[in-house]
N, C-alpha and C positions, 0 to 999 in steps of 0.2 A: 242137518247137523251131524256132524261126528262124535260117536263116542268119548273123545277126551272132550269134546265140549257140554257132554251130559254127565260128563262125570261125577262134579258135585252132586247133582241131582241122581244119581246114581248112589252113590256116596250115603246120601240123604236117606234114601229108600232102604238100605240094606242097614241101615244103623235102626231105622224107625221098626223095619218084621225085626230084628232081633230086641229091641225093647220091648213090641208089643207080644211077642212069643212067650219073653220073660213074664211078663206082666199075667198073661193068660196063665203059665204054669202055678204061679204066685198065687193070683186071686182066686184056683181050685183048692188049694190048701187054705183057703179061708173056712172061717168058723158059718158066716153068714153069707153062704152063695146065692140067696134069693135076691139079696140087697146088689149083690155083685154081677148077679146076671146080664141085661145089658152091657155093661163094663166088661166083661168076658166074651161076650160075642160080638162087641166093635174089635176087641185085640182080634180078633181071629179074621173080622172082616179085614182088616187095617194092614195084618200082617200079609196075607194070600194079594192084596190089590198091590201094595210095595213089592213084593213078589213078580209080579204081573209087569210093576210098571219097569225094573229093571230090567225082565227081558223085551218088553217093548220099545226101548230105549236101547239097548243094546244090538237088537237087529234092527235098527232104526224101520219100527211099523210103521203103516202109511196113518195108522188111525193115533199116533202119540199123542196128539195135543187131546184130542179125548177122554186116552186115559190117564192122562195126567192129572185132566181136571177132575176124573172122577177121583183117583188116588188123592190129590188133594180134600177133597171134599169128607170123603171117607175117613182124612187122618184128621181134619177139623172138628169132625163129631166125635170119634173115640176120645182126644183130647178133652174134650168139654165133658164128654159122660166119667172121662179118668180122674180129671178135676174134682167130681163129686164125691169123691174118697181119697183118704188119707193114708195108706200106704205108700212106705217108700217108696217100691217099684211101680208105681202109678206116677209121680213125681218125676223120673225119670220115663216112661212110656209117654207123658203129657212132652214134656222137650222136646225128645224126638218127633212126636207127630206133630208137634207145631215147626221141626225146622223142614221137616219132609212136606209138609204143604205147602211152607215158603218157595222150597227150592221149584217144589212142582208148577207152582204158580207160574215163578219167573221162567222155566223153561217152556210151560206152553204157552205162556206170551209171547216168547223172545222165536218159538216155533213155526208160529203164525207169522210173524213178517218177515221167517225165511222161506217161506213155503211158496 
C-alpha cells in the first residue's frame, strides 16, 4: 500500500496521540489522580503506539499489519478505561481512539490481502 492509501488511517492516528496527549495533560491537573491512573497511563500508551504506527505506515514497514493491530487494540482499551470517567477531554480521547482503531482495523485487513 501507498501512503495516500494510509492516509486516513494515518489521519486517524495523529488525531487519536493528539487527543490522548491532551487527555493525559488534562487528567494530571486532576484533583483525584489515583482514581485516574490507569486512564493516564493508556493515554500515554495510546499516544506513543499512534506515534509508532504513523511512522510505520508512512515508511510502509514490513511488519504494519502487526502494529496496526496492536495500535488498535491499545486505542480500544484506553477508550473503555476513558469511558470510566467523565471529563470532557476523556469524551473527546474516547472518539478518537474508537475512530483510530476502526481505521487500524480496516487497514490491517485490507493489508493482508495485498501482501
Amino acid at each position: 500500500m501507498t501512503r495516500i492509501q494510509y492516509q486516513e488511517c494515518i489521519d486517524a492516528c495523529i488525531k487519536c496521540m493528539n487527543a490522548c496527549n491532551y487527555s493525559y495533560v488534562s487528567s494530571l491537573k486532576e484533583y483525584d489522580l489515583a482514581a485516574l491512573r490507569e486512564s493516564i497511563r493508556l493515554d500515554r500508551e495510546c499516544a506513543d503506539i499512534c506515534s509508532f504506527a504513523v511512522q510505520a505506515m508512512t515508511r510502509q514497514s514490513p511488519f504494519v499489519v502487526e502494529i496496526l493491530r496492536l495500535c488498535a487494540e491499545i486505542c480500544e482499551r484506553c477508550a473503555d478505561e476513558s469511558s470510566r470517567h467523565m471529563q470532557t477531554h476523556c469524551q473527546e480521547c474516547i472518539d478518537a481512539c474508537r475512530s483510530a482503531a476502526l481505521a487500524c482495523r480496516l487497514i490491517s485487513g485490507a493489508v493482508e490481502v495485498y501482501a
